[in-house]
C-alpha positions in Angstrom: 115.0 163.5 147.6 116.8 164.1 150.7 117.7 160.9 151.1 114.6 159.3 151.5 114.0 155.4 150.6 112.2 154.8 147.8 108.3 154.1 149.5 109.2 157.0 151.6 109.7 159.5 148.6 107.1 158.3 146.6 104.8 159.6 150.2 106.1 163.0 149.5 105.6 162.9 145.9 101.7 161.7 147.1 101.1 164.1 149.1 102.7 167.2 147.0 100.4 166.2 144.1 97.5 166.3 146.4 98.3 169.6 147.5 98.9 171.0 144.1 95.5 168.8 142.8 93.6 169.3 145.5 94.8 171.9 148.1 95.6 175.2 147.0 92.8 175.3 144.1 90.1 175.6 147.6 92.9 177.1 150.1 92.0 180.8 149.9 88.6 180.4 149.8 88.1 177.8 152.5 90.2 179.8 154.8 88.5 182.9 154.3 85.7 181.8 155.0 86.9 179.9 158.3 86.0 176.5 157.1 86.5 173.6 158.0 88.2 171.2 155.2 86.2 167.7 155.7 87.1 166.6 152.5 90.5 167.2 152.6 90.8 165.7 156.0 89.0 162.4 154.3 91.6 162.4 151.6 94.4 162.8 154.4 93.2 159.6 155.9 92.8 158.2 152.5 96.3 158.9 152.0 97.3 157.5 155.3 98.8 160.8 156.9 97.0 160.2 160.5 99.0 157.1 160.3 102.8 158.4 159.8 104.2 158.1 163.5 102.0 154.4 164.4 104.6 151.8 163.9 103.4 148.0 163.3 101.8 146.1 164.0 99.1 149.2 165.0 100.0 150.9 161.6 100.8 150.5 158.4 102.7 153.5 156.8 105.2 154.7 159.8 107.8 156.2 158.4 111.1 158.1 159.8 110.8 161.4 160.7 113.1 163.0 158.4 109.9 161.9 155.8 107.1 163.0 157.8 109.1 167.0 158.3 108.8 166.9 154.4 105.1 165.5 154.0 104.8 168.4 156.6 106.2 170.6 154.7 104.4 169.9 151.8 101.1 170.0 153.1 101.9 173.4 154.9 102.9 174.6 151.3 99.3 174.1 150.4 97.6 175.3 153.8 99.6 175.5 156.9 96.0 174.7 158.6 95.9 171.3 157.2 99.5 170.3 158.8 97.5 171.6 162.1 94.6 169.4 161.7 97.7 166.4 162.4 100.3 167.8 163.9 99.0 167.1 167.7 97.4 164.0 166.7 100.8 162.7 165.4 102.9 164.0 168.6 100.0 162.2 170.8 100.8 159.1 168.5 104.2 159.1 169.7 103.8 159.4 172.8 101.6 156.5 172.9 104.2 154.1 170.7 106.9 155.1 173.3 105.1 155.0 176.4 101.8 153.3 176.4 101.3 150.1 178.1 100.3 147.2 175.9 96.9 147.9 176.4 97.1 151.6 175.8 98.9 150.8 172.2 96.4 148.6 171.3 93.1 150.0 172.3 94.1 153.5 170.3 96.6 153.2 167.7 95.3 150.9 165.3 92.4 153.7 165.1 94.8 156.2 165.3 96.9 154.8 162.7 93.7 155.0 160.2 92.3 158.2 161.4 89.4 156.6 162.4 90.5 157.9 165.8 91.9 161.7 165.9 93.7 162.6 169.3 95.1 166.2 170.3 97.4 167.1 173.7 96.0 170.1 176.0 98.6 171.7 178.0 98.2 175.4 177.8 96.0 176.9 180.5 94.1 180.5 180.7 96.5 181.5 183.3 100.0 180.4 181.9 101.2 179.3 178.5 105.3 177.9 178.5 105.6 177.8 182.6 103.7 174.5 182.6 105.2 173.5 185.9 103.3 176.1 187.5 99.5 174.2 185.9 96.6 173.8 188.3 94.3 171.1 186.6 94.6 168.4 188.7 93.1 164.9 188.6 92.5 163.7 192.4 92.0 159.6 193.4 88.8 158.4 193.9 88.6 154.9 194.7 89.7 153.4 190.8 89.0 156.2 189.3 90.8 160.2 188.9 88.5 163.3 189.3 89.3 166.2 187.2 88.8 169.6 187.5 90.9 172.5 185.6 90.8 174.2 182.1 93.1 174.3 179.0 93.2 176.1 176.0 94.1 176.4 172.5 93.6 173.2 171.9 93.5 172.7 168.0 91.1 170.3 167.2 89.4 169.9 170.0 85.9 169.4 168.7 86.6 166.8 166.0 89.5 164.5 168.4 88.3 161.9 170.2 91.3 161.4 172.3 93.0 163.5 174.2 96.6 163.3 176.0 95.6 165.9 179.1 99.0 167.3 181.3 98.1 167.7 184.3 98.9 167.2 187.8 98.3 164.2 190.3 100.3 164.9 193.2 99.8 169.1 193.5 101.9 168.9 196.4 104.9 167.4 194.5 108.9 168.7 195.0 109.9 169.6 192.7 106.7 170.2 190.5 107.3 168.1 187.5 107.1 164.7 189.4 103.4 165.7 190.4 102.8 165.9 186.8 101.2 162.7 184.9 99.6 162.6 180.9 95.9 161.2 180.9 94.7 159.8 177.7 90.5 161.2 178.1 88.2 160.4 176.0 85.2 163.1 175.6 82.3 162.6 178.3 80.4 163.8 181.1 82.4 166.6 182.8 84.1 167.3 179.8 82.9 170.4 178.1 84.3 172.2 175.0 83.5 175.4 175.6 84.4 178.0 172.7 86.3 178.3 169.6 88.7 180.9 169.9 89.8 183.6 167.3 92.8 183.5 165.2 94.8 186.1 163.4 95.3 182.9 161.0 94.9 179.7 161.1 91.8 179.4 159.8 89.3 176.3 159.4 90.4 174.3 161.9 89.6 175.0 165.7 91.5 176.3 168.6 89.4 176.0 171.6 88.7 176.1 175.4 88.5 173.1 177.1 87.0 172.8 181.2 87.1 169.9 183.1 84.2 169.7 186.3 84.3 166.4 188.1 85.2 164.6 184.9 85.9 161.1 185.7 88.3 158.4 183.9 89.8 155.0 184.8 93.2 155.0 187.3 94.3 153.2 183.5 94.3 156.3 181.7 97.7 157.1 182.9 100.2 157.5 180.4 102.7 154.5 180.3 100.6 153.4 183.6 102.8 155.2 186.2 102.4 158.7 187.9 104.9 161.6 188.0 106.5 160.9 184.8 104.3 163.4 182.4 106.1 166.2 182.1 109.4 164.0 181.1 107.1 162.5 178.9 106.1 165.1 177.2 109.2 167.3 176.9 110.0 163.9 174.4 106.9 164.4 172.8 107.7 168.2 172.1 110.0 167.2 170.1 108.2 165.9 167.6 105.7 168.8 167.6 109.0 171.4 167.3 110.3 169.2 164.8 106.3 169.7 163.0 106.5 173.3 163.7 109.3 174.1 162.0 108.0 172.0 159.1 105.1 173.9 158.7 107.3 176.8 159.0 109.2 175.9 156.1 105.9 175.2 153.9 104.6 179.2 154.6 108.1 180.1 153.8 108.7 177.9 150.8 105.1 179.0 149.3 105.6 182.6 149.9 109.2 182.2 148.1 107.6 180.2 145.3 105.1 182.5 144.6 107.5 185.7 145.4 109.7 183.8 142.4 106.8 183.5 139.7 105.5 187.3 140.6 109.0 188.5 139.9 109.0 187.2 136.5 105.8 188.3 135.2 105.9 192.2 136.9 107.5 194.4 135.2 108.7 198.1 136.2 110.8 200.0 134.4 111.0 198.2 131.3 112.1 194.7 132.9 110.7 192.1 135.0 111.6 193.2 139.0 114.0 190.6 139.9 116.6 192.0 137.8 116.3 195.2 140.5 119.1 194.7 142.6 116.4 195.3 145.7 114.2 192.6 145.0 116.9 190.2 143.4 118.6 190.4 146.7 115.1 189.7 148.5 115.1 186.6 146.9 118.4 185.2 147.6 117.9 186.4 151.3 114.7 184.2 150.9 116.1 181.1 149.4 118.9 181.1 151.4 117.6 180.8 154.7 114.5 178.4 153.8 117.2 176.1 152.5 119.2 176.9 156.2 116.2 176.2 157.6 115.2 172.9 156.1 118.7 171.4 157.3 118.1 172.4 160.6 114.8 170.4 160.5 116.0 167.3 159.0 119.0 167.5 161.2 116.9 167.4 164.2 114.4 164.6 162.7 117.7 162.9 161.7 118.9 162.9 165.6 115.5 161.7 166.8 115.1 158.6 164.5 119.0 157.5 165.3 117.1 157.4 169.3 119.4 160.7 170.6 118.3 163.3 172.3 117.4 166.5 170.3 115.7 168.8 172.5 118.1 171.2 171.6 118.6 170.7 168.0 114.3 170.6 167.5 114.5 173.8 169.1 117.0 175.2 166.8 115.2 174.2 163.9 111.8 175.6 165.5 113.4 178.9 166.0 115.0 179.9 163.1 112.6 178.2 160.8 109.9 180.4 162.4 111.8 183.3 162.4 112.7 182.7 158.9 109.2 182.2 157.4 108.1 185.4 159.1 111.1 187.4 157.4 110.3 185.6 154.2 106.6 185.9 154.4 106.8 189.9 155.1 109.2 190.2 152.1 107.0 188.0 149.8 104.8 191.1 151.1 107.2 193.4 149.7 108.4 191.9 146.2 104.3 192.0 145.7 103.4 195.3 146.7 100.2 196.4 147.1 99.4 192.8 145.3 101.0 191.4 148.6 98.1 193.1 150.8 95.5 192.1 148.6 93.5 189.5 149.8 92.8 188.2 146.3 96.9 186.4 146.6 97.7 184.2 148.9 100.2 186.0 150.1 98.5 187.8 152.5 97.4 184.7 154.5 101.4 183.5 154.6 101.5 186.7 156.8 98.9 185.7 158.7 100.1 182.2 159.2 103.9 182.2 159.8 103.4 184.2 163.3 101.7 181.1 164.6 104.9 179.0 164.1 106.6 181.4 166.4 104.5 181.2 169.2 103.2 177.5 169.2 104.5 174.7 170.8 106.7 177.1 173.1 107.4 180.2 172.1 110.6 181.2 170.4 112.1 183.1 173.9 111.3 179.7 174.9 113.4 177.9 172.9 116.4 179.8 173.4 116.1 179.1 177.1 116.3 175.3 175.7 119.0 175.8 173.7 121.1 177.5 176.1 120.4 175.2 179.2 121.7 173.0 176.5 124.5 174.2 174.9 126.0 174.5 178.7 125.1 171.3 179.7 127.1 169.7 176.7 130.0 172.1 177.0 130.8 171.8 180.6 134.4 173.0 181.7 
């Protein structure tokens, strides 16, 4: 299976029977109704999902990326919402295993690494989304301690993490911006308020909210990797990872859309035979199948490149661009092959509508991206 080791596919094959078993018999309901899945989260901890990017000695069931894009995927199948409820809890994981100090690693990945301890990043603010340069929550020094004072939103998860990785900036005054920028790990506390959950065109059950800081204080040792000025560097590593999860939740709304597109086809009939033998839905389906599989290789190319230690900026936002782009396409035409079935909110496939535009806006948007990729493709092909 993709060239996974042996403990490594048995996770997948885990995790895809808990989707089937467990997942998509409560999906529709639980995300019409906008609820939260505690018991599924348990099982995900059960399973030891929370702990997939904590290496030892924290953790216990790290495992390479290429495997964790396709536990992704698989758990996106069921409900892209549940790959949320761990996506930024894993990307704050890595960013902890590759830049922590000592004490940093151990005081929060062991309980990471269980779930015991959920974490989530916040870097969009109500006044900018991809120019985070341009942020103005700032933590100032107080004697051994930062003040801070700002807002972020859309921060999934935020009422259920107890951690989380906060961009902002310590030195305001900083040329150019990025070295004023520094990653706090905050934990919740006076100061700290979470102030609304905010609604979603999709997404459902798990929660996107406002966050506002007001003289909230924490230790001079909350500083990512114990250093100043080296956040946004930081996290741009980090990103990786989350464009790398992006585009694995891409491919599960794609890959359930073009599952379910395949078994509709069979059973409807018009005309005397079942509709993928007319030419205009047959070629849907190819279209579909072709580019989720084009997809996919993007992804694991990119996970590939970031487990052999190389940089993959560009190639994570390859894979987080046309995956997106992709599932969209292939969710609309899941759409179509159903018909009126296909608006219905008794099918699933109505919510893979929802869903998929969330893949193409999160974690940078996809005009985003292509900036990335071209400040990239120049910088490699120099003349």
């Amino acid at each position: 299976m993709f060239r996974l080791n042996d403990e490594e596919r048995a996770i997948v094959e885990v995790v895809a029977d808990f989707v089937d078993r467990e997942v998509r018999p409560v999906a529709r309901d639980l995300e019409h109704t906008d609820t939260y899945p505690e018991r599924l989260i348990e099982r995900m901890k059960e399973l030891g999902v929370y702990g997939l990017a904590v290496p030892e000695p924290y953790g216990e069931t790290a495992v390479s990326k290429r495997c964790y894009a396709l536990v992704t995927e698989e758990l996106a199948r069921g409900w892209m919402s549940l790959a949320g409820a761990f996506g930024g809890h894993t990307v704050v994981s890595h960013l902890i295993a590759t830049f922590g100090t000592e004490d940093q690693k151990e005081r929060y990945l062991p309980r990471m690494a269980t779930g015991e301890l959920r974490a989530t990043m916040a870097l969009t603010e109500p006044s900018g989304g991809s120019d985070l340069q341009a942020m103005t929550t700032a933590a100032r020094r107080e004697g051994d301690r930062y003040v801070i004072d700002g807002a972020k939103m859309w921060i999934t998860n935020a009422r259920r993490s107890g951690l989380i990785a906060l961009m902002c900036k310590t030195d305001p005054a900083a040329e150019p911006r990025h070295r004023g920028i520094s990653i706090l790990l905050v934990e919740k506390g006076p100061g700290l308020t979470v102030s609304r959950d905010l609604p979603k065109l999709g997404y459902k059950g798990v929660e996107s909210c406002e966050l506002s800081f007001s003289g909230y204080e924490t230790p001079l040792e909350a500083v990512l990797g114990g250093e100043e000025g080296r956040g946004f560097a930081q996290m741009m590593r980090g990103l990786e990872v989350g464009r790398i999860q992006v585009a694995s939740r891409a491919l599960g709304v794609g890959r359930a859309a073009l599952e379910d597109s395949l078994r509709y086809a069979q059973e409807r009939e018009a005309f005397g035979k079942p509709i993928w033998q007319h030419q205009s839905v047959g070629n849907y389906l190819a279209d579909m199948a072709t580019k989720l599989s084009a997809a996919r290789l993007l992804t694991l190319d990119a996970a590939d490149r970031l487990d052999a230690g190389e940089r993959c900026d560009m190639e994570a936002g390859m894979a987080k661009l046309y995956a997106s782009e992709a599932a969209m396409e292939i969710a609309l035409n899941a759409v179509r092959i159903h018909g009126a079935a296909g608006y219905s909110t008794e099918f699933d496939v109505e919510r893979y509508f929802r869903d998929a535009p969330l893949m193409i806006v999160g974690e940078g948007t996809n005009e985003i991206q292509r900036n990335v990729i071209v400040r990239q493709l120049i910088e490699r092909n120099r003349i």
